[in-house]
C-alpha positions as a Markdown table, in Angstrom:
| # | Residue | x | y | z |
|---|---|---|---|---|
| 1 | Unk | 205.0 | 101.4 | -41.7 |
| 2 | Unk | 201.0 | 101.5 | -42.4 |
| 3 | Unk | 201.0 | 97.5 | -43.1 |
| 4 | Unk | 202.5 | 97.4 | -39.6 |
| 5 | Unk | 200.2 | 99.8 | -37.8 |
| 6 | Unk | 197.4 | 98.1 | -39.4 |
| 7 | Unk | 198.4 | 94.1 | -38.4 |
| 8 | Unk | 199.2 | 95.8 | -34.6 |
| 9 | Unk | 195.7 | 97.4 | -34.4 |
| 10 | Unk | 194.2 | 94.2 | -35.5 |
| 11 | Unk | 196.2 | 91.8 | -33.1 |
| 12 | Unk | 194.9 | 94.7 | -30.6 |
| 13 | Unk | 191.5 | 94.3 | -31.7 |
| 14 | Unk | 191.6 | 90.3 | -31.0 |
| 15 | Unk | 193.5 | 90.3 | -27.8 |
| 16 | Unk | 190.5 | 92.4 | -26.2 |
| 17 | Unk | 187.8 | 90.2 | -27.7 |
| 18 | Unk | 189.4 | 87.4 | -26.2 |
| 19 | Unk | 189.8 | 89.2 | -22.8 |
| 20 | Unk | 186.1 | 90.1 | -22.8 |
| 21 | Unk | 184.8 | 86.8 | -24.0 |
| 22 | Unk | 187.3 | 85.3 | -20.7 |
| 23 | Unk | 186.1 | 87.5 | -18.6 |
| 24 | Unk | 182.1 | 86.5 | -19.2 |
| 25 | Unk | 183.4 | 82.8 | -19.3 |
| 26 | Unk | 181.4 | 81.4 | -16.5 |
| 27 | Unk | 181.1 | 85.0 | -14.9 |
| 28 | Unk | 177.1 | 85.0 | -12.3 |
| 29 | Unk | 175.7 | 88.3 | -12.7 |
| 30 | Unk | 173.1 | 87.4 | -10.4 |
| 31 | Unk | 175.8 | 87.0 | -7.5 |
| 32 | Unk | 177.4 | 90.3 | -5.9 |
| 33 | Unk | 181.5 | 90.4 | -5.8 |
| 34 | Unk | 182.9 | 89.2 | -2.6 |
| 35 | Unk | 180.0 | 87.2 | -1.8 |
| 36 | Unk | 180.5 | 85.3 | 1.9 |
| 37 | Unk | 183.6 | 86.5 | 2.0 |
| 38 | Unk | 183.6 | 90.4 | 2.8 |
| 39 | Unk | 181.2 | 93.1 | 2.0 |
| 40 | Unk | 181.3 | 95.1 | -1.5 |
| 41 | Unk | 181.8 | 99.1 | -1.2 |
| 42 | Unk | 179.9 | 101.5 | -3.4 |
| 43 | Unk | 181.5 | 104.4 | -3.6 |
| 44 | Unk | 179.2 | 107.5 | -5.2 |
| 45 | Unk | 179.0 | 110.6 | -6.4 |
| 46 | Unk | 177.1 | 112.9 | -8.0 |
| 47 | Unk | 177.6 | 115.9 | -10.9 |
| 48 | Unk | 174.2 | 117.7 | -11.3 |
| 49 | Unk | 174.2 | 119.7 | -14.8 |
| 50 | Unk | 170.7 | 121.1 | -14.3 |
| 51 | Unk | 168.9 | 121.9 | -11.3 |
| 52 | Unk | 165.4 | 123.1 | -11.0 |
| 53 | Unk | 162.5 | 123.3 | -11.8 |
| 54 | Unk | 161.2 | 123.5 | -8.1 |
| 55 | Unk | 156.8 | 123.0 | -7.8 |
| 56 | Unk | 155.5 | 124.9 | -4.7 |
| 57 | Unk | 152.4 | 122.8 | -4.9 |
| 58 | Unk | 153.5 | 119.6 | -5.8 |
| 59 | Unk | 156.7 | 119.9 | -2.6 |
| 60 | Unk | 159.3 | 118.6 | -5.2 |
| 61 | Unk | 162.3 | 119.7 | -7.2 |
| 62 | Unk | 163.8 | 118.2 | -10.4 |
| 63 | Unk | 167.1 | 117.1 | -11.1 |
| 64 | Unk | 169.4 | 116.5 | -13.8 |
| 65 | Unk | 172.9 | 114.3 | -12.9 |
| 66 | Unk | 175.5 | 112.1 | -13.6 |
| 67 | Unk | 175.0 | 109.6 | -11.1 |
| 68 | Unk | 178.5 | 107.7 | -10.9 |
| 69 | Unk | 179.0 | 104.5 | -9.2 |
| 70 | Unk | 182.3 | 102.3 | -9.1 |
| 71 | Unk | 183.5 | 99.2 | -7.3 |
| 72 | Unk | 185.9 | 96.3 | -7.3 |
| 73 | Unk | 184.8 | 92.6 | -8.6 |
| 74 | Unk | 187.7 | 90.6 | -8.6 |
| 75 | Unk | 186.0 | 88.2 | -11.0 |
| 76 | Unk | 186.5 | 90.9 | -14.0 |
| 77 | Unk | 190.6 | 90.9 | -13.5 |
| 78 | Unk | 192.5 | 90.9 | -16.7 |
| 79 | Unk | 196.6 | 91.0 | -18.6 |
| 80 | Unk | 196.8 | 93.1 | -21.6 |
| 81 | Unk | 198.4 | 95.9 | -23.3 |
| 82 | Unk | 195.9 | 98.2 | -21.7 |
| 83 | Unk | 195.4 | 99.4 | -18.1 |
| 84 | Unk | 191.7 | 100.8 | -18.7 |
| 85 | Unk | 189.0 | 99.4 | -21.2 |
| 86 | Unk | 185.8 | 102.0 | -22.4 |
| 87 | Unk | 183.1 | 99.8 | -22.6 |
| 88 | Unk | 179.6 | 100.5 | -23.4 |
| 89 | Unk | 176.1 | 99.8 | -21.6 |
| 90 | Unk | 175.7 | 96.3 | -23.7 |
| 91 | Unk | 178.2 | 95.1 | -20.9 |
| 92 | Unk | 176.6 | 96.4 | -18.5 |
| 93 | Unk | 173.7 | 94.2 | -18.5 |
| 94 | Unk | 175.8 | 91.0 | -18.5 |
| 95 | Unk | 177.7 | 92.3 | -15.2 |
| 96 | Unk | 176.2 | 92.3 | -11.3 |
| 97 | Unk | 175.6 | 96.3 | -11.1 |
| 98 | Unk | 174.3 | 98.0 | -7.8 |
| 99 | Unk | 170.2 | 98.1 | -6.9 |
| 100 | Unk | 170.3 | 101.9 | -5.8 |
| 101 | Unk | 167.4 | 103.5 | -6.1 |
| 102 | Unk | 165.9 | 106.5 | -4.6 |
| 103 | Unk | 164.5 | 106.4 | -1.6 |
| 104 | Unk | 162.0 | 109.6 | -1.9 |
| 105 | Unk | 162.2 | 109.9 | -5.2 |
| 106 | Unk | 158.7 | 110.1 | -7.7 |
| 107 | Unk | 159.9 | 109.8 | -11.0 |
| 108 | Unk | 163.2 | 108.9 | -12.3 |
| 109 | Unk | 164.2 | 108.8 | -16.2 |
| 110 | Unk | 167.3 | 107.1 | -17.5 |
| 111 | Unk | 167.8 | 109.2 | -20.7 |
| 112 | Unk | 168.1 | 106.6 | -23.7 |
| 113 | Unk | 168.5 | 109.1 | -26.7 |
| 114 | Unk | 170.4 | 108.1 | -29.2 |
| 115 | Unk | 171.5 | 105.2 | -27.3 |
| 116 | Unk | 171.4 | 104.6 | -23.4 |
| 117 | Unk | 173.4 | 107.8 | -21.8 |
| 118 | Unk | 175.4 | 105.0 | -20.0 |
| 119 | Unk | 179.7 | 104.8 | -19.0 |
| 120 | Unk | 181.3 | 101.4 | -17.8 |
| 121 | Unk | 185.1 | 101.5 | -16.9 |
| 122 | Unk | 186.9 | 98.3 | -16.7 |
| 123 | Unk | 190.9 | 98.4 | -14.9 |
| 124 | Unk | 192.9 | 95.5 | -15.1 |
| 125 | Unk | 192.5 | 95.1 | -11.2 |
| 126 | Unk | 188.9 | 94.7 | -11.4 |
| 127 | Unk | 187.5 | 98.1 | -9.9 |
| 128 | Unk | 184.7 | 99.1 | -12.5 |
| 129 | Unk | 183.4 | 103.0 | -12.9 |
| 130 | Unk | 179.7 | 103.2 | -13.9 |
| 131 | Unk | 177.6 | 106.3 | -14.8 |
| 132 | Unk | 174.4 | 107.1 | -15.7 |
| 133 | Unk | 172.7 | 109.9 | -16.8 |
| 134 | Unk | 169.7 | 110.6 | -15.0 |
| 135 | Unk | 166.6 | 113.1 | -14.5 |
| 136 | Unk | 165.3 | 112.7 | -10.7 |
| 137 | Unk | 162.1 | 114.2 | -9.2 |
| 138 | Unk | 162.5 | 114.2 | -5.6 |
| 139 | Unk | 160.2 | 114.8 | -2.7 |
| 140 | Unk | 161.4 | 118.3 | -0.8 |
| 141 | Unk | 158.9 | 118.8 | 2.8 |
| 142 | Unk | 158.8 | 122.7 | 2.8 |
| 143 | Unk | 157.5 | 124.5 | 6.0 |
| 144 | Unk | 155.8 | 127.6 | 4.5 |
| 145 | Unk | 155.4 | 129.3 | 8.1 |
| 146 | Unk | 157.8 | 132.3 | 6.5 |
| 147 | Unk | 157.0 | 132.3 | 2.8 |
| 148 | Unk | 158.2 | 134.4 | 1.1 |
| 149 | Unk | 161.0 | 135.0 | 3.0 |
| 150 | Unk | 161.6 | 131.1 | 3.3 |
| 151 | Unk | 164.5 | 128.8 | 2.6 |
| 152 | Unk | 164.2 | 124.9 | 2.6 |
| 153 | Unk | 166.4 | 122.1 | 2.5 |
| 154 | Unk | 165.6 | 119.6 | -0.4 |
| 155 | Unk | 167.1 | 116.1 | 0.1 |
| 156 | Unk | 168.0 | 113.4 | -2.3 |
| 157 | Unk | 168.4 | 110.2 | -0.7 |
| 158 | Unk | 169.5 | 106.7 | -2.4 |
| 159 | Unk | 170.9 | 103.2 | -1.2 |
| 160 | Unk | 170.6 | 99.5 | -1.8 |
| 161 | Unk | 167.3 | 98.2 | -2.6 |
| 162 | Unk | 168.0 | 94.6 | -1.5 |
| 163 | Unk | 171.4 | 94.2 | 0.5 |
| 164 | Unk | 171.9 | 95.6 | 4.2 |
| 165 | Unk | 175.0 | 96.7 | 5.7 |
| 166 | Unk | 176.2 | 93.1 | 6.3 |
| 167 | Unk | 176.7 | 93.1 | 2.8 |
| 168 | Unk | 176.9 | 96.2 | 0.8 |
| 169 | Unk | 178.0 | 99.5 | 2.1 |
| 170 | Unk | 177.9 | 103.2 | 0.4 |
| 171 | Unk | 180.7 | 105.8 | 0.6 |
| 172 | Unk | 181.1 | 108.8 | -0.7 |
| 173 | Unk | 184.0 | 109.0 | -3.6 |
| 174 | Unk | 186.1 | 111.9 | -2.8 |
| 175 | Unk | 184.6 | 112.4 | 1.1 |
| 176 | Unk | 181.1 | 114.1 | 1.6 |
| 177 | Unk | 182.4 | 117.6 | 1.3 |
| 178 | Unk | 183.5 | 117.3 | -2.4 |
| 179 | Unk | 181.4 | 113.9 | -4.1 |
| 180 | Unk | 178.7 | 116.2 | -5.4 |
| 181 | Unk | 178.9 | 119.1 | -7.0 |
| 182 | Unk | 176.7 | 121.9 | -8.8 |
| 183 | Unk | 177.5 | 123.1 | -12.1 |
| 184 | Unk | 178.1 | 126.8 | -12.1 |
| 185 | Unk | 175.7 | 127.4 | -14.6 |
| 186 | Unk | 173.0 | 124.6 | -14.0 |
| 187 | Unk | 170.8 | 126.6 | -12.0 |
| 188 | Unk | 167.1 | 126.7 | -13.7 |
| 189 | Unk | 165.7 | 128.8 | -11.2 |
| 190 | Unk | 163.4 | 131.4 | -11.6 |
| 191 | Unk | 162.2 | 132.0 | -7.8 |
| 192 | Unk | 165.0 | 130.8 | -5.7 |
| 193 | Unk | 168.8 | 131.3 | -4.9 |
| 194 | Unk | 170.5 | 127.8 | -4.7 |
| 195 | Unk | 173.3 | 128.6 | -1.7 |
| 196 | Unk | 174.7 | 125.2 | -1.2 |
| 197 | Unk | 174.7 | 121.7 | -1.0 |
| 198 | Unk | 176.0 | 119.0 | 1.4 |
| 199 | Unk | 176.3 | 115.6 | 1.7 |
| 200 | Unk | 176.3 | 112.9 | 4.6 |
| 201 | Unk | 175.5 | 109.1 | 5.5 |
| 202 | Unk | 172.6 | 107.8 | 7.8 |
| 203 | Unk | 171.4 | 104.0 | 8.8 |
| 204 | Unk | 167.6 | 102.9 | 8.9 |
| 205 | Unk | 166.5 | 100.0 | 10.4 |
| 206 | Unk | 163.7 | 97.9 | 9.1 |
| 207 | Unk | 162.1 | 94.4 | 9.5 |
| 208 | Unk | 165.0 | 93.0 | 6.9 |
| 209 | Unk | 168.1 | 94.3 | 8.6 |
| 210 | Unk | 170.2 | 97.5 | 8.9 |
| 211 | Unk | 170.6 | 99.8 | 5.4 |
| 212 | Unk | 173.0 | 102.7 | 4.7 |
| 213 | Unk | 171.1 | 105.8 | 3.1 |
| 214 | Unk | 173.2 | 108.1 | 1.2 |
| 215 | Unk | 171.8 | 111.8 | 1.5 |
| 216 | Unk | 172.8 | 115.0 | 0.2 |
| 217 | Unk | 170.8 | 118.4 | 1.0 |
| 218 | Unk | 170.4 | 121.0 | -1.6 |
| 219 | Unk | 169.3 | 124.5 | 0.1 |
| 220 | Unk | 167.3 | 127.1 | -1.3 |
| 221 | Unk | 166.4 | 130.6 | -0.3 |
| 222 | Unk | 163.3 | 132.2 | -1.7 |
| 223 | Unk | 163.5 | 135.1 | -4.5 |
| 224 | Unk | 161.0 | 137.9 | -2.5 |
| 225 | Unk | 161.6 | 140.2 | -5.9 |
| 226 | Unk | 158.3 | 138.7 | -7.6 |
| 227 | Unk | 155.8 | 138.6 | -4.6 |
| 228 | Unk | 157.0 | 142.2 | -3.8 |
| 229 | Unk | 155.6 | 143.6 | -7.5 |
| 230 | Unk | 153.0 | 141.0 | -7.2 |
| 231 | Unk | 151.4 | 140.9 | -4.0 |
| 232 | Unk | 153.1 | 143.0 | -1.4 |
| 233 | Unk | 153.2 | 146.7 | -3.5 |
| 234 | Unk | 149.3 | 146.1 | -4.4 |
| 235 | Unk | 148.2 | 145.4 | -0.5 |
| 236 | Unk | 150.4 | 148.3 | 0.2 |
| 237 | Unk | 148.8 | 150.4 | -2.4 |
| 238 | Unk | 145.1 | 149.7 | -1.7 |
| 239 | Unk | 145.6 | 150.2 | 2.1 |
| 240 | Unk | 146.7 | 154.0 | 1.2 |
| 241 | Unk | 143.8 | 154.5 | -1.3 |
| 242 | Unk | 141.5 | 153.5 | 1.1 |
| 243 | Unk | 142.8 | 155.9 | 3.3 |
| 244 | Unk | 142.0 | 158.9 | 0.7 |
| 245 | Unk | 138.5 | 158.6 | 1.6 |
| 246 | Unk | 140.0 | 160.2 | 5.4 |
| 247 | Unk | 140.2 | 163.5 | 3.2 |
| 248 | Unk | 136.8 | 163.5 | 1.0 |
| 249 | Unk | 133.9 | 165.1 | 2.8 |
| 250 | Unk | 131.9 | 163.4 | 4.8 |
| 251 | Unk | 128.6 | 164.2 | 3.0 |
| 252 | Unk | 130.2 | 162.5 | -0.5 |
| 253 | Unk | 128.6 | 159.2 | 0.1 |
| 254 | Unk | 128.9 | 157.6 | -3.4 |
| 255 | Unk | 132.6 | 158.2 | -3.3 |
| 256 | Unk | 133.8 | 157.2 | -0.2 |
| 257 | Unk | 131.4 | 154.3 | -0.8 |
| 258 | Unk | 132.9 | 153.2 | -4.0 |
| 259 | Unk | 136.7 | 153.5 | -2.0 |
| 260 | Unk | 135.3 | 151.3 | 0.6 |
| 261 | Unk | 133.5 | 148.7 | -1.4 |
| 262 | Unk | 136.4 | 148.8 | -3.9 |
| 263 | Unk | 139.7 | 148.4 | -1.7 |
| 264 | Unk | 137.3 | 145.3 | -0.1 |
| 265 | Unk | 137.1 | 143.7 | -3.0 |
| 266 | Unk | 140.2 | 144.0 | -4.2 |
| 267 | Unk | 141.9 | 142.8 | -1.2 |
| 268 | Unk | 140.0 | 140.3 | -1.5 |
| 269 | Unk | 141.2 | 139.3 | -4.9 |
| 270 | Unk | 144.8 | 139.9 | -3.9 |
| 271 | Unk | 144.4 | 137.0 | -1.1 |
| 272 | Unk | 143.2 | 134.5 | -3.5 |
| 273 | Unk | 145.3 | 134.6 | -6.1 |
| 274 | Unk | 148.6 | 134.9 | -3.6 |
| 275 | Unk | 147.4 | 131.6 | -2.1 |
| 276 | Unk | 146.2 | 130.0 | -5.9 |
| 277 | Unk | 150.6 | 129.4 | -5.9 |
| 278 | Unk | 150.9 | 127.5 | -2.6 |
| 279 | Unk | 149.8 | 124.0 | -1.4 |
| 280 | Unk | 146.8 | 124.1 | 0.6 |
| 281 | Unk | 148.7 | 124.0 | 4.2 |
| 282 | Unk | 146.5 | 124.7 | 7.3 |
| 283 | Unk | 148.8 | 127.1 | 9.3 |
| 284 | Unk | 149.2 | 131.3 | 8.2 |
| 285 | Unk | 152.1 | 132.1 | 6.1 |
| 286 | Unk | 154.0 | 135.4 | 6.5 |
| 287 | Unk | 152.2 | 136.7 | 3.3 |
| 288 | Unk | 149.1 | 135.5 | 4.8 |
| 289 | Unk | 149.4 | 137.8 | 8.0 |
| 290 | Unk | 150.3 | 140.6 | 5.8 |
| 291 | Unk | 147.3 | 140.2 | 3.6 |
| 292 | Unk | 145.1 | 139.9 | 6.8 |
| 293 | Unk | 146.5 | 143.1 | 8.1 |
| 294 | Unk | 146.2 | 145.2 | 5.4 |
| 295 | Unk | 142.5 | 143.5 | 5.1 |
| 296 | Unk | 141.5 | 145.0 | 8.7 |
| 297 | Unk | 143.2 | 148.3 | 7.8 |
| 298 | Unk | 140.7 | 148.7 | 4.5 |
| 299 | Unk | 137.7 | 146.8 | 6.4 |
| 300 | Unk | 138.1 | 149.4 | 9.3 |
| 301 | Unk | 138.4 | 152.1 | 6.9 |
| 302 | Unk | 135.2 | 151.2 | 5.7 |
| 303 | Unk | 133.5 | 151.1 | 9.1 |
| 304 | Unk | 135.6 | 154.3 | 10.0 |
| 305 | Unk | 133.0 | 156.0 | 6.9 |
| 306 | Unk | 130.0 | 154.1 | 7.8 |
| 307 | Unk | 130.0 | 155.4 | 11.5 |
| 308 | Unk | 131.0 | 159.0 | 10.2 |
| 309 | Unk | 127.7 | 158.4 | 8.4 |
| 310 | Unk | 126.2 | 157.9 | 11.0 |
| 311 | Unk | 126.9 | 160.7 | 13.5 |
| 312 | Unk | 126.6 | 163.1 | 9.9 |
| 313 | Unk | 122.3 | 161.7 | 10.1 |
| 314 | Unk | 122.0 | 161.7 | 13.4 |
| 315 | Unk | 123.2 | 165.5 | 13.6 |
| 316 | Unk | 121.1 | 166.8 | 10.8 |
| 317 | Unk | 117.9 | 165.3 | 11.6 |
| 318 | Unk | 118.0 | 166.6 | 15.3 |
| 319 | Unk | 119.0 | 170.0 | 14.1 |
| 320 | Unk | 116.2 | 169.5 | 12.0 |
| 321 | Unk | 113.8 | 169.0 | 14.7 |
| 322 | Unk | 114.9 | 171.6 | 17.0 |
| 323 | Unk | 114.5 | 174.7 | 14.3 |
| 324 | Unk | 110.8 | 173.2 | 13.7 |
| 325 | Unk | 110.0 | 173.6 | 17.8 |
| 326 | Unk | 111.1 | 177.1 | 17.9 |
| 327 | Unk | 109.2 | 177.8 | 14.7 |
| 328 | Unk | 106.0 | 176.3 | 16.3 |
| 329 | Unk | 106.9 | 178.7 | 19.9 |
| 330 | Unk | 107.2 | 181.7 | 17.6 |
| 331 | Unk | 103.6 | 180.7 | 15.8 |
| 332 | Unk | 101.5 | 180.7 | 19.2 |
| 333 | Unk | 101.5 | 184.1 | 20.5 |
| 334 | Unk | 99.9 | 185.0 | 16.9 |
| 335 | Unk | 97.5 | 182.6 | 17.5 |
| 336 | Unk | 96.1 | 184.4 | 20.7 |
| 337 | Unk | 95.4 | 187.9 | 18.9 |
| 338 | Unk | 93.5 | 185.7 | 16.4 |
| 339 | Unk | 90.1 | 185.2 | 18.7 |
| 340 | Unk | 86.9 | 186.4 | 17.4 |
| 341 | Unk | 85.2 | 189.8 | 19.2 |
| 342 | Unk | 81.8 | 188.9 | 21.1 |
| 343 | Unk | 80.8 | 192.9 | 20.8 |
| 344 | Unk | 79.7 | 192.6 | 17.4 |
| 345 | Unk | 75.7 | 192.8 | 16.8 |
| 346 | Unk | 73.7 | 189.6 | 17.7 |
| 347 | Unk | 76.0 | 188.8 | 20.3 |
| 348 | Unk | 74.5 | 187.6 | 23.8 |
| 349 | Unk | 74.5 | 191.0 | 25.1 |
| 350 | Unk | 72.9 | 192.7 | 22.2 |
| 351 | Unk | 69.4 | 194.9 | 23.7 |
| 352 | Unk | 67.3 | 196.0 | 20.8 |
| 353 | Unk | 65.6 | 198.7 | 23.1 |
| 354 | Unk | 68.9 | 200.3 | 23.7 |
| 355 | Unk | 69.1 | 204.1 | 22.3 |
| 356 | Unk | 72.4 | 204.2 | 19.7 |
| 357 | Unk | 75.1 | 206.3 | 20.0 |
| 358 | Unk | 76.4 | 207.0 | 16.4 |
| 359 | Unk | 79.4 | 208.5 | 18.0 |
| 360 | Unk | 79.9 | 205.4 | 20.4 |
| 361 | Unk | 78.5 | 203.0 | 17.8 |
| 362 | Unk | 80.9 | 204.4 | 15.5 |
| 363 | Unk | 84.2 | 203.8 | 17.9 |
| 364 | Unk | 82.4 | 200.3 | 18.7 |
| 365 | Unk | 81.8 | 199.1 | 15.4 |
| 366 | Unk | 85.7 | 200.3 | 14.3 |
| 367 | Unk | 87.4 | 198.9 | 17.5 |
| 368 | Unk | 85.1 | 195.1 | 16.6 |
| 369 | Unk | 87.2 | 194.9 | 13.3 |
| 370 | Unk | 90.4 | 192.4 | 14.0 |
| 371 | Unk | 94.0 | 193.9 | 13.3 |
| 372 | Unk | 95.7 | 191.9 | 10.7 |
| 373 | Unk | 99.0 | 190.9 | 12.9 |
| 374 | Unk | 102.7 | 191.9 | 10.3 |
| 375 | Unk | 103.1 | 188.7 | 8.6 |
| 376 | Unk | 106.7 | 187.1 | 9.4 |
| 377 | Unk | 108.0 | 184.7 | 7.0 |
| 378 | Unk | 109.5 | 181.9 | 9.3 |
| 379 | Unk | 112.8 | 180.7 | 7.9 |
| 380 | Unk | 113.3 | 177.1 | 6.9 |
| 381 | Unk | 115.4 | 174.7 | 9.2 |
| 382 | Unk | 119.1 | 174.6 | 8.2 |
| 383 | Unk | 120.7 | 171.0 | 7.6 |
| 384 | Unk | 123.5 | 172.4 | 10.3 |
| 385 | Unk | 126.0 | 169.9 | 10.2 |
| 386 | Unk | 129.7 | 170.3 | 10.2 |
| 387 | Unk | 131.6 | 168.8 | 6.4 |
| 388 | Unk | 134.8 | 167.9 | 8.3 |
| 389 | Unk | 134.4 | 165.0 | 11.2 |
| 390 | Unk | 136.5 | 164.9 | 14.4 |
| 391 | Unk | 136.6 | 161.1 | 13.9 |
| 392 | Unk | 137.9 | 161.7 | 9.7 |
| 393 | Unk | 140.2 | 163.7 | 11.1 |
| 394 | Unk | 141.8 | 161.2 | 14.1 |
| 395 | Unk | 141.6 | 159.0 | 11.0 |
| 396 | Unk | 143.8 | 160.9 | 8.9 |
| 397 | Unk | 146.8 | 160.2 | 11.2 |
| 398 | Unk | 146.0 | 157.5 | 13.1 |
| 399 | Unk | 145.9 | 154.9 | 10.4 |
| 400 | Unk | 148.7 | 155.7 | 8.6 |
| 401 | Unk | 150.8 | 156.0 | 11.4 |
| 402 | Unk | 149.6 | 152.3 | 12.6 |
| 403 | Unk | 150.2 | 150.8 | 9.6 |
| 404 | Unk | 153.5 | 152.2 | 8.6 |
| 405 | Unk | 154.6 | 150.8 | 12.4 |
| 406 | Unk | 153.3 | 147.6 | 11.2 |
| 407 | Unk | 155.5 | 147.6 | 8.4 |
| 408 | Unk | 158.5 | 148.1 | 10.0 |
| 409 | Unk | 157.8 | 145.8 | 12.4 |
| 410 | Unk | 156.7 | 143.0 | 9.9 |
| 411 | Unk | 159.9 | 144.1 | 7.3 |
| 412 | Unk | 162.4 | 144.3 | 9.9 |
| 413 | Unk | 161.3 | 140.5 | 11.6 |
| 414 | Unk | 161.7 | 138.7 | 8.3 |
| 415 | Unk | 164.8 | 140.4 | 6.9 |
| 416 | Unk | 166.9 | 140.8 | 9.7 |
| 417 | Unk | 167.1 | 137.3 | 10.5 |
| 418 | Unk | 168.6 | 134.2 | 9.3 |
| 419 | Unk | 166.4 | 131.8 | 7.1 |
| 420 | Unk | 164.8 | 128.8 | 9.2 |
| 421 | Unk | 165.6 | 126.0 | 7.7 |
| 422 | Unk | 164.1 | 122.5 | 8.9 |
| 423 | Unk | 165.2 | 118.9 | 8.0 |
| 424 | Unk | 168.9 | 119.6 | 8.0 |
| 425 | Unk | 171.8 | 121.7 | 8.9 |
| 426 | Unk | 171.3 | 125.5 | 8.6 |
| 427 | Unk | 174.6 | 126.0 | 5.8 |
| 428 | Unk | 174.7 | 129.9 | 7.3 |
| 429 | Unk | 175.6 | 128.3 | 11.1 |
């Protein structure tokens, strides 16, 4: 029985040598099947085993697929024991294959490791299956109007290079609902949810002719969980601390000072590095008008402090000013009783012939001597300024309460509604 199996496999072995040397036997790779007589079909589809990374910066997304690609030459007909040959990618080269390529795509690799990742299915009838393994980067136009709450639509689009519609035509395999599919684990993901796929046909029209473009739309919604730790809880955070400064008093400079100068700074920081992870676009993102908000609330809290400073100065040096003037009315009156006594001897009506009275000269000489006035210590002007401010304590509910309304607002407009997606068909319609 082995003898047997052995001479079969052989006689096998040298029946399909024979078929392939007929079949290459004055076979034109250079001509399409069908050529001048109909028009050759392309039917596609496409397994993707890896999706992802996606570059916010660079607008494109890359994939990894089996691209598959099967159609009939009547040239490559064959008889034999078999229905199917496996052949590998040394065939393929000596056989007319499809130009497809990508039609917005940057960079595409066809893996070659160990040998070309490359499938070629021969059936007796002539219809030939051809996959490829391939790693695609591919343009995706995001409109970053509601980042991060954003979702986008990233196409892949592919067709003949040379031949228009008069002469090859692309189909999907299995309709466009079901020729490509997602492997359940292929996402590689770390900031977005990948929520579908579709799949459809479209013609352009160029100076050559008419071309059928094959496109399929992968859609992706926007993880918010990392810009919420990264961005959104600090804003939020700084906003309230520069709010303490409300409940210092208003004659601790330095501190409220250093809350002002520092919540500036900071929110300054937070803007830059929240826009170091986007392309440089020339319209406001939703992150963006939530950065500028909180950026007036801790700018105005500054101002708020610096006016309060203001009014705090203004008070105590007029205060200041008005204990001094009725210091200086009290003085005056003392002044008066201050004069010198013209009665005194050698005065202008002093008479040296004039006969003394001891008893008068007595009275005169002891009514001539000046009363010392009770001295009154004048007290000091008083800083009198109050420690709380009217306008500090306005602050102390009005900002809070505007901002958390502004958060509502904001929070309740971006998650209520359904993602905006551009370029295709919205998959939640």
């Amino acid at each position: 029985a082995q003898p047997l199996k052995e001479a079969e496999r052989n006689d096998n072995i040298t029946i399909f040598t024979r078929i392939l040397d007929r079949l290459l036997d004055g076979y034109d790779n250079r001509l399409r099947p069908g050529l001048g007589e109909k028009v050759t079909e392309i039917k596609t589809n496409i397994f993707v085993t890896s999706f992802g990374p996606v570059s916010d910066t660079e607008m494109e997304y890359t994939i990894d697929v089996f691209f598959r690609q099967s159609w009939k030459d009547e040239r490559l007909r064959f008889q034999g024991p078999m229905e199917m040959l496996a052949l590998n990618n040394l065939l393929a080269s000596n056989i007319w294959t499809p130009d497809t390529f990508f039609l917005n795509g940057k960079k595409s690799i066809a893996h070659n490791m160990t040998t070309p990742n490359k499938l070629l299915r021969l059936q007796d009838d002539g219809n030939l299956l051809y996959t490829m393994r391939l790693t695609i980067s591919a343009e995706c136009p995001m409109q970053l109007e509601d980042f991060p709450m954003d979702a986008h639509a990233c196409p892949l689009k592919f067709g003949s290079y040379a031949y228009p519609v008069s002469e090859v035509v692309y189909t999907w395999t299995k309709g466009a609902e079901k020729s490509v599919v997602v492997a359940e684990e292929g996402s590689r993901l770390n900031q977005y949810h990948l929520i579908g796929q579709t799949a459809g046909t479209e013609d352009i029209y160029t100076s050559r002719g008419q071309y059928t473009v094959m496109m399929c739309h992968f859609y992706l919604k926007r993880k918010i969980g990392y810009f919420v730790i990264q961005t959104y809880m600090p804003c939020f955070m700084t906003v309230i601390l520069s709010q303490v400064s409300f409940w210092l008093n208003r004659e601790s400079v330095p501190a409220r000072t250093v809350f002002g100068v520092t919540t500036v700074l900071t929110m300054t920081t937070l803007s830059i590095s929240a826009r170091s992870s986007l392309p440089k676009v020339a319209y406001a993102t939703a992150m963006d008008w939530f950065i500028a908000v909180c950026y007036a609330f801790v700018f105005s809290a500054l101002i708020e402090f610096a006016t309060v400073n203001y009014f705090t100065k203004r008070s105590w040096a007029w205060d200041g000013k008005k204990a001094m003037e009725d210091t200086r009315k009290k003085k005056d009156p003392m002044a008066l009783s201050k004069k010198p006594n013209n009665t005194c001897p050698g005065g202008p009506n002093y008479n040296p012939n004039q006969i003394k009275d001891s008893s008068i000269s007595t009275i005169s000489n002891t009514a001539a001597v000046p009363l010392k006035p009770a001295e009154t210590k004048t007290p000091d002007p008083k800083k009198t300024y109050n420690s709380v401010s009217k306008i500090d304590k306005m602050s102390r509910i009005v900002f809070p309460v505007l901002f958390g309304t502004f958060n509502l607002v904001y929070w309740a407009t971006y998650l209520n509604r359904e993602p905006v997606i551009k370029g295709a068909v919205n998959p939640y319609s």
